[in-house]
N, C-alpha and C positions, 0 to 999 in steps of 0.2 A: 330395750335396745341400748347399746353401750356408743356413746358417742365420745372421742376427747377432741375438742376445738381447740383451734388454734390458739397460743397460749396469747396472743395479741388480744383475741377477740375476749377472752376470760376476765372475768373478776379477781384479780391474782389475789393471791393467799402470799405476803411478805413474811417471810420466817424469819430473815435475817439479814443482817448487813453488818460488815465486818468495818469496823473502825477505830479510830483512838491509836493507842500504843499498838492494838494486837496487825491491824491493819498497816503500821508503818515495820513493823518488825520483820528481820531477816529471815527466811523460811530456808532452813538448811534441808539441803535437797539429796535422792539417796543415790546410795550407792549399789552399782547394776553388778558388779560383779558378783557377789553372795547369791543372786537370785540366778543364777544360769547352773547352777549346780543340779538340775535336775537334765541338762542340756547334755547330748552323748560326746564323750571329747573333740571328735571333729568338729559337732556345731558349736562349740564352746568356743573353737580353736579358728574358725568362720566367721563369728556371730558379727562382728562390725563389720567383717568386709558384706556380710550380706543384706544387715541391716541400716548402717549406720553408727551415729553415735546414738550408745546404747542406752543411757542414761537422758534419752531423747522418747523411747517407747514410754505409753504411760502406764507407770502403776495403779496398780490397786493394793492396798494396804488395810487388810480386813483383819479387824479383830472382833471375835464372836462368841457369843454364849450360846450354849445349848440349852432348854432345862432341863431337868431329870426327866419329867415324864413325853420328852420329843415333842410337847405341844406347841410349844415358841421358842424363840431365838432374840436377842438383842444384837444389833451390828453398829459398830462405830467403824466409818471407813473415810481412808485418807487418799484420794486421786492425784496423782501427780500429772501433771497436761505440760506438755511441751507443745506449742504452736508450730505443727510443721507443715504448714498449711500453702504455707507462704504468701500469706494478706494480713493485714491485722483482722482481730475477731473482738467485736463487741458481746457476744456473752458465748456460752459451751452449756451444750444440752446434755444431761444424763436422762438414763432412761431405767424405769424399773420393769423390768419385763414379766417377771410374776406374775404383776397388775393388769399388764394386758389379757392375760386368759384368764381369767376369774371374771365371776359373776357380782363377788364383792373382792377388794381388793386384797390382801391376805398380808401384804407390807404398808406399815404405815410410815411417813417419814415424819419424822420428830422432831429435829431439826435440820440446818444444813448455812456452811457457811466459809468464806472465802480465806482462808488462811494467810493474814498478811497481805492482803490483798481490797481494797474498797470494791464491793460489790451489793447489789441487790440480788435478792436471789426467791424465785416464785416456785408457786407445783400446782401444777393443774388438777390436785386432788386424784390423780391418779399415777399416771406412768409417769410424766415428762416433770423435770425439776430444770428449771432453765437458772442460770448466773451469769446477771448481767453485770457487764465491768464499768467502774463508772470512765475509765479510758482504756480504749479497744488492746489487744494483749495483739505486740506485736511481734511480728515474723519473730522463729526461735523466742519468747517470750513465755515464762514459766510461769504456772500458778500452782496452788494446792487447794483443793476442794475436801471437805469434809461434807459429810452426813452421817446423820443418824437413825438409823431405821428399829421398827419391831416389829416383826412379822409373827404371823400361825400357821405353823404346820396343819394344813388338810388332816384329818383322819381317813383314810380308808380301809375298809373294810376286809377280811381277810376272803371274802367272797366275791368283790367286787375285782380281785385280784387275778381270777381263776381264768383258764380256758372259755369257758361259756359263758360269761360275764364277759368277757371282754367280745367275744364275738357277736354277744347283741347291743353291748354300747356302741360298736365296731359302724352291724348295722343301722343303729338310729342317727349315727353322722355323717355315713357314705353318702343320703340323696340330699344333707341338709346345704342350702346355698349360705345361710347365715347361721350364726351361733360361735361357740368358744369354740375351737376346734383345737388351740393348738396346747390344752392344757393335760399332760402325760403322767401329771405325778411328781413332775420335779420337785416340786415342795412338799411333801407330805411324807405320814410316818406310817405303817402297819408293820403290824407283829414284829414291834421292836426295833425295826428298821426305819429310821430317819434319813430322808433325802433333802439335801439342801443343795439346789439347783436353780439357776438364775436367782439366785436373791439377794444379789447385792445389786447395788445402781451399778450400769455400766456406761461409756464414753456412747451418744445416743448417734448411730448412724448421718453419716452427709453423703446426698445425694445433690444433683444441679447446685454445689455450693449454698447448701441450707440443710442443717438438724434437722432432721426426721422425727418428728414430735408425736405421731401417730400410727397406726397399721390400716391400710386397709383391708386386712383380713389376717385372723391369730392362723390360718393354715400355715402349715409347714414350721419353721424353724424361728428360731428368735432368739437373739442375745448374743450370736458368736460373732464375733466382729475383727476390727484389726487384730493384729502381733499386737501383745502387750506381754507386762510382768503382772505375777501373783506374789502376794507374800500375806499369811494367812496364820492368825493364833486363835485356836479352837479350845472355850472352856468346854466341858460336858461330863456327864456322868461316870463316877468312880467305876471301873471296871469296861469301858465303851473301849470300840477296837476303831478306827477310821480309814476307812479309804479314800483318796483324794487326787485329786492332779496335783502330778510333780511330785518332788519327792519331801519325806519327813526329814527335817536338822533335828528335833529335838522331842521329845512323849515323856511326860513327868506326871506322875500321882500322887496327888495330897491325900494322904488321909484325915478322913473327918473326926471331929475331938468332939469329947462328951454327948456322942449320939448324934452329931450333922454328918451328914454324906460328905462324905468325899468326894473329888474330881480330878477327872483326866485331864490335861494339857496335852496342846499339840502346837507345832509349830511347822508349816509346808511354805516350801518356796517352789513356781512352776513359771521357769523366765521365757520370754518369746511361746507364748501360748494363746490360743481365740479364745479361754472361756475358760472357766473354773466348776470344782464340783466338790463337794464331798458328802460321802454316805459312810453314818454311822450305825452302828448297832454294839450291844452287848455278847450279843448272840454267835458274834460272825467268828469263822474260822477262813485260812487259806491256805492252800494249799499252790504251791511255785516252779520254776524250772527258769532257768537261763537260757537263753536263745541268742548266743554270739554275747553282744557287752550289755544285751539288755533283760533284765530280771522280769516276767510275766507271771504277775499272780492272779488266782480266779477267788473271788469273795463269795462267802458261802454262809448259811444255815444248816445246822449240823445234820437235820434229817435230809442234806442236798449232796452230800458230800459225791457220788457217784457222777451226778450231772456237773458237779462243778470240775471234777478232775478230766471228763471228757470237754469242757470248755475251755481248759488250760491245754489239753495236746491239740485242739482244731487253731488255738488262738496262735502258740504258739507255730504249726505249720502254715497261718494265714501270714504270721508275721514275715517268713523266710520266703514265701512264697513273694509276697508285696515285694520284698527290698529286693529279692534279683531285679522282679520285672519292674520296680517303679523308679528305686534308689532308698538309700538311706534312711530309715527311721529315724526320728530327730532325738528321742530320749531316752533318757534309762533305762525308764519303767515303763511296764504298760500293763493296766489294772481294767481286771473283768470282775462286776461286780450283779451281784444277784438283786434286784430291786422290785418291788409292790409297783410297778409303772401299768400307769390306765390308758384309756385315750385309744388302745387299738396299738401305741406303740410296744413292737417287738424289743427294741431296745434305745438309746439314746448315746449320742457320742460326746464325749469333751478332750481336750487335751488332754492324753497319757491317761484317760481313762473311758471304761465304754460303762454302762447300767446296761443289764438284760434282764427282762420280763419274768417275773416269778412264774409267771404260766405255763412257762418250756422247761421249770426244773420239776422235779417228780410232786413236792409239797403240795404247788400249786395249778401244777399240768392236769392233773387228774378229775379235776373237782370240778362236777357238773356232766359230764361228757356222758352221761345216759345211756343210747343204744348205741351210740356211736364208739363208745370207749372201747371194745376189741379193735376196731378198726388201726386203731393208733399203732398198736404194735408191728405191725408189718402182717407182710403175709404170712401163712404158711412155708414160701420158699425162704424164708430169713431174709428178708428183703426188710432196710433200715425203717424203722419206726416213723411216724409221720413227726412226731414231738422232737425227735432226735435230729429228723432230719432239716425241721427249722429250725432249731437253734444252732443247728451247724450253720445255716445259710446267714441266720444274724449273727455271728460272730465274725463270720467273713464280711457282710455287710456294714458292720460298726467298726469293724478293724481297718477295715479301707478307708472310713472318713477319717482315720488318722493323719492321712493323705490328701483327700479331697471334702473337708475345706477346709481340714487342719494343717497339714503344712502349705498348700495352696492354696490361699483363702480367693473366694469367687465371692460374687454378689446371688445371696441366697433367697432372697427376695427377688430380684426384677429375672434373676436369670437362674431357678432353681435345680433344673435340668444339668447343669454343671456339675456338681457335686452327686446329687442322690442318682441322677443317670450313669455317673461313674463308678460308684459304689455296686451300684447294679451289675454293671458293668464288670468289674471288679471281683466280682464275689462269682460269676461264671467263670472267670478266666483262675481262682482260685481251683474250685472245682474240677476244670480243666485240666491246672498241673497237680493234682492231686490224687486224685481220685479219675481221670483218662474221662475223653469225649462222649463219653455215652451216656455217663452220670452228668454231665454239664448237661448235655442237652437236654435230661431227662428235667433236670433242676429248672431249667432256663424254659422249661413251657411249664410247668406247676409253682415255678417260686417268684417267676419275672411275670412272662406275658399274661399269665392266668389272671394281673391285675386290668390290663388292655380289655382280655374277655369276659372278666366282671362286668367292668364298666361298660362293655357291646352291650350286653346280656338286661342289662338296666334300660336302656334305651340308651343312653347317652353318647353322643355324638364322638369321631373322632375329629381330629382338630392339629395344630402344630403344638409340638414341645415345648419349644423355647419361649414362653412368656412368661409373664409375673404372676407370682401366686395366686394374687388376688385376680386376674383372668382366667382361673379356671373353674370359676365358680361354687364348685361344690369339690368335697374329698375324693371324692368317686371319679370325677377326672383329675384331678391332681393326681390321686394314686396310679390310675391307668395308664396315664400318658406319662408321668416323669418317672415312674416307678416300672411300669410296664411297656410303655413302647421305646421311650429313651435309647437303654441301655443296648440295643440294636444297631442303632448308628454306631457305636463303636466293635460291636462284633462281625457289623459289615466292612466296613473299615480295614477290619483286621486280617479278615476275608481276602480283602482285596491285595492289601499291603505285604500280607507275611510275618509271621512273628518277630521276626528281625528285625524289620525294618518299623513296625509300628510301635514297638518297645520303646527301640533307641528313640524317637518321637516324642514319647510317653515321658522316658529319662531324662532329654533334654529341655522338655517343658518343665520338670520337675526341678531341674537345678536352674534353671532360671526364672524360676516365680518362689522359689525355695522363701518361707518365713514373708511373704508379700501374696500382691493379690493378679490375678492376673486375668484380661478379658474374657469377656465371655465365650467367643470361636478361638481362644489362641491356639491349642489343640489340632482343633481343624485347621487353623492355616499352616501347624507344621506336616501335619500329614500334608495338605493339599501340593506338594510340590513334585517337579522333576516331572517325571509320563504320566504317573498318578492324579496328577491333578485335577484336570477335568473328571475323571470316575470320584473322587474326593469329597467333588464341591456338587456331587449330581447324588451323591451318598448322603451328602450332608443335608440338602434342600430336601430331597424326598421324605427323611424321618425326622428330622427338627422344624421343619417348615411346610409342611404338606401334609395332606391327609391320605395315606392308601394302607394304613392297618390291616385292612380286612383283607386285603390284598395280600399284602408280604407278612402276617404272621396268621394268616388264616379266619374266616367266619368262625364266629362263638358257638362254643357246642358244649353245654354241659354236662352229659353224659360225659363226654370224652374227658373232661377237666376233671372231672370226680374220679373216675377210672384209673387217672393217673397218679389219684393216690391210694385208691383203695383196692385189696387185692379183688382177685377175679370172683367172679359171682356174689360182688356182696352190695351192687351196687340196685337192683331190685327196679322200681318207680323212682326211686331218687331224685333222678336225674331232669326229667320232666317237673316234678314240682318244686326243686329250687330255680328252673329257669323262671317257673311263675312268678316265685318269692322275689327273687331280682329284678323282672319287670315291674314288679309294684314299686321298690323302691323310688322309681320317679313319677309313679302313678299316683301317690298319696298314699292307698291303701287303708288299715285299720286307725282308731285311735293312738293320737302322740307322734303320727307320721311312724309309724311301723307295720308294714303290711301284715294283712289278715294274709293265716296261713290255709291253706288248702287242705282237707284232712288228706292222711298217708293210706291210701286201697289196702283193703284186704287185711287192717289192724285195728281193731276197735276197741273199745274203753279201757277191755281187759289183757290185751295184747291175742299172739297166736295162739292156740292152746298147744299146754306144755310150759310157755314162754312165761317169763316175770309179763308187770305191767310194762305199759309203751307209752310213755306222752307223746300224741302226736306231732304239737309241736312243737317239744324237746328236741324231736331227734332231727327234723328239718334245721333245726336255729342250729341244732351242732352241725351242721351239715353247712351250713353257710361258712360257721366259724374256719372248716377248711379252706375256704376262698379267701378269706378276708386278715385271715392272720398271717400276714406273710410279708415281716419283716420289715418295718418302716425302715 
């Protein structure tokens, strides 16, 4: 069991205290303007009136090595904290979030220490690195924090990567109440492919006016937090391509002398942003298009090249789509990037840039998928492929958290529903002006609710939306409920309201929480106004606060769910023994908590005759993997 106490209650581990000359010395502090150059001229031309004084947001100042063979990294990083708190603060908690979803911690920290500053500074051996000041750092009062971390890149496996690997890791977390849930791959390398995500310390959340020093549960999200700056120098391997939030100032190659490798440099600045990322490879190619002032490129693997160019026309139509109806994209860039991501996630968001699951490009789409792999293709009437057609729904779903809780940051912990219900949200109404109401709706019962009718089909309870992660006990309602019944309140909503009018709603929440964070129903209370009001707030109660699921998006029926991906008559017994497979999930089931499958009628050892062989249950676990991969 993974416990971190409270850092009072611990044996502190003293790394450092900052004193002498270095403790009284000036600490020349930087300069914001260089760092918004990733910023699109308007927000550049905005950034104080919307944020303030800018040179007030805190940095982060990472400088990193890669090694050649993507297994580790060194980071020396510089935190700049402006106290905008408005109290004095006797110490400032970092957090390493990594650490939270590991089983062993995969960052170490090395040192860490107060820049000019007298301080004690402790770590709980895991996430939380606390610096205590030895006099409280008062309103507007600066400090610089340094640390030193060395982390390992995970290995993953190029199989663990695939379609059906992922939809039975998928299943052994959906009935789990406890375990690492929220660990995707952000840190690790396969087939070349180096992801470095959450892994630097970041400013550790305040809640009830106290640092958040722990999780009670890795579900869901971790690590994005306020508007801050990035500013970021990347050593790594001679010949590595990078992808990153925010944009490149500078890419220089050393060549290596008398037989040493050589290496790449890079240097990314990404200002007023929630979170940082980059993914490197040798391997990568991209391919680009412009979309108004903003340049949209899709990162690829060169045997990808076809999936990645259909990723770059849905991204850039999600993008044109988003700004009429939401407003203004904040930056330049905005980078779609192909990644080895585990966990069940479809893909992952950061500022100015998304990760999407190797699993949906053709390399790693394919592998595994048994008797079910015709299926994938569509029908016989040319009807979009099922592969094809979630990665369209996660590009629209990772392109909208550019929005929600990237340019609107929400609290993603206590009120998660915010964000990933909006995104949901989001990605229907993409749909909708895209591709006309019939495909929405068709997307919006197989891509949304079909998590709702998972979790029916499990046994598991319906319940209210809006609470904290760690109250919904297991993935299986997290996913149902903020994934699958959520995004409803706002299509009822919109229902009621009119496009016109729910938009404008939608815009003017948008520029008034613009680069800030904004409550949890602020939304709903611009809708709730005028005649509308009452129907509003009886919209809002009923699917954020109430339970009638079964009611307003129908009793669970998996025949019918399967159906709606699979063409006509290919659906056989199916249907019946994955509702079984589903009900065990909260039954127990077989060893390792993975239910014992049921055999498939009428196919035994050798399959039909004529037929190749049939794992029996191959073809059910592929059969779930339709349910279940659908688009964190």
């Amino acid at each position: 069991m993974r416990v971190l106490f409270a850092l009072s209650m611990l044996p502190l581990l003293a790394l450092a205290s900052a004193c002498g000359d270095e403790a009284n010395a000036q600490v020349a502090w930087y300069d914001p303007a260089p760092l918004l150059a990733n910023l699109s001229p308007e927000d550049q031309r905005e950034a104080r009136r919307r944020v303030g004084p800018l040179d007030a947001v805190t940095l982060y100042d990472l400088d990193v090595w890669l090694a050649d063979d993507q297994r580790s990294f060194t980071l020396t990083e510089d935190v700049y904290f402006t106290n905008t708190l408005g109290a004095g603060l006797p110490d400032v908690v970092l957090r390493i979030h990594a650490n939270d979803v590991a089983q062993t911690p995969p960052v170490t920290l090395e040192g860490a220490e107060c820049v000019g500053t007298p301080c004690q500074v402790d770590h709980d051996g895991r996430s939380a690195i606390l610096f205590r000041f030895a006099q409280p750092l008062p309103p507007n009062g600066r400090v610089k924090l340094r640390v030193r971390l060395r982390g390992v890149l995970e290995h993953l496996e190029p199989s663990r990567t695939g379609m059906m690997a992922q939809a039975m890791e998928g299943m052994r977390r959906l009935g789990a109440s406890t375990g690492l849930h929220g660990n995707y791959g952000l840190l690790a390398q396969s087939e070349g492919i180096a992801s470095l995500g959450n892994f630097y310390a970041t400013l550790a959340p305040r809640r009830d006016d106290a640092w958040v020093t722990r999780e009670d549960s890795t579900m869901g999200d971790l690590g994005a937090g306020r508007i801050a700056h990035f500013r970021a120098r990347l050593v790594c391997a001679q010949g590595s391509r990078v992808a990153a939030s925010g944009v490149v100032l500078r890419e220089e190659t050393q060549l290596g002398q008398n037989g040493a490798p050589g290496t790449h440099e890079v240097e990314v600045v990404s200002g007023l942003s929630r979170n940082f990322a980059m993914i490197v490879s040798p391997r990568f190619e991209a391919v680009e298009q412009r979309a108004g002032n903003v340049t949209v490129r899709s990162w690829y693997l060169p045997e990808d090249r076809a999936d990645a160019e259909r990723v770059l026309v849905d991204a850039v139509a999600a993008l044109g789509i988003y700004e009429r109806r939401f407003g203004r994209y904040p930056y330049r860039d905005l980078d779609l990037v192909e990644a080895p991501l585990v966990g069940g996630a479809g893909g992952v968001e950061f500022s100015g840039l998304v990760t999407l699951a190797k699993m949906f490009y053709g390399s790693g789409g394919g592998m595994g998928l048994g008797s079910l792999g015709p299926m994938l293709a569509g029908g016989s009437s040319g009807q979009l492929g099922m592969r094809e057609s979630m990665l369209e729904f996660v590009v629209a779903h990772e392109v909208a958290h550019q929005w929600w809780h990237g340019l609107v940051g929400s609290d993603a912990r206590r009120h998660p529903f915010v964000d990933e219900s909006l995104a949901q949200f989001s990605s229907i109404q993409y749909l909708r002006d895209r591709h006309g109401e019939e495909r929405a709706r068709r997307e919006a019962r197989r891509q949304v609710a079909a998590n709702y009718h998972t979790m029916r089909l499990s046994g598991a309870a319906d319940g209210a939306v809006d609470r904290p992660v760690a109250a919904f006990g297991s993935e299986l309602s997290y996913a149902g409920l903020v994934y699958g019944k959520g995004a409803f309140a706002y299509e009822k909503v919109r229902e009621k309201l009119g496009d016109e009018a729910f938009f404008r709603h939608v815009r003017a929440y948008v520029d008034a929480h613009r680069f800030g964070d904004a409550p949890p129903r602020a939304l709903f209370d611009r809708f709730a106004t005028g005649r509308h009001q009452s129907d509003v707030r009886a919209i809002e109660r009923r699917w954020l606060d109430e339970a009638h699921g079964d009611e307003d998006l129908g009793p669970p029926d998996l025949t019918s769910m399967m159906g709606d991906w699979m063409p006509d008559g290919s659906l056989g017994n199916l249907g019946g023994l994955m509702e079984q497979m589903l009900r065990g999930l909260t039954s127990g089931g077989g060893a390792g908590g993975v239910p014992q499958l049921p055999p498939l009628p009428g196919v035994g050892p050798s399959g039909p005759a004529g037929q190749p062989n049939v794992d029996q249950d191959q073809a059910l676990q592929d059969a779930l993997r339709l349910l279940q991969q659908l688009g964190r």
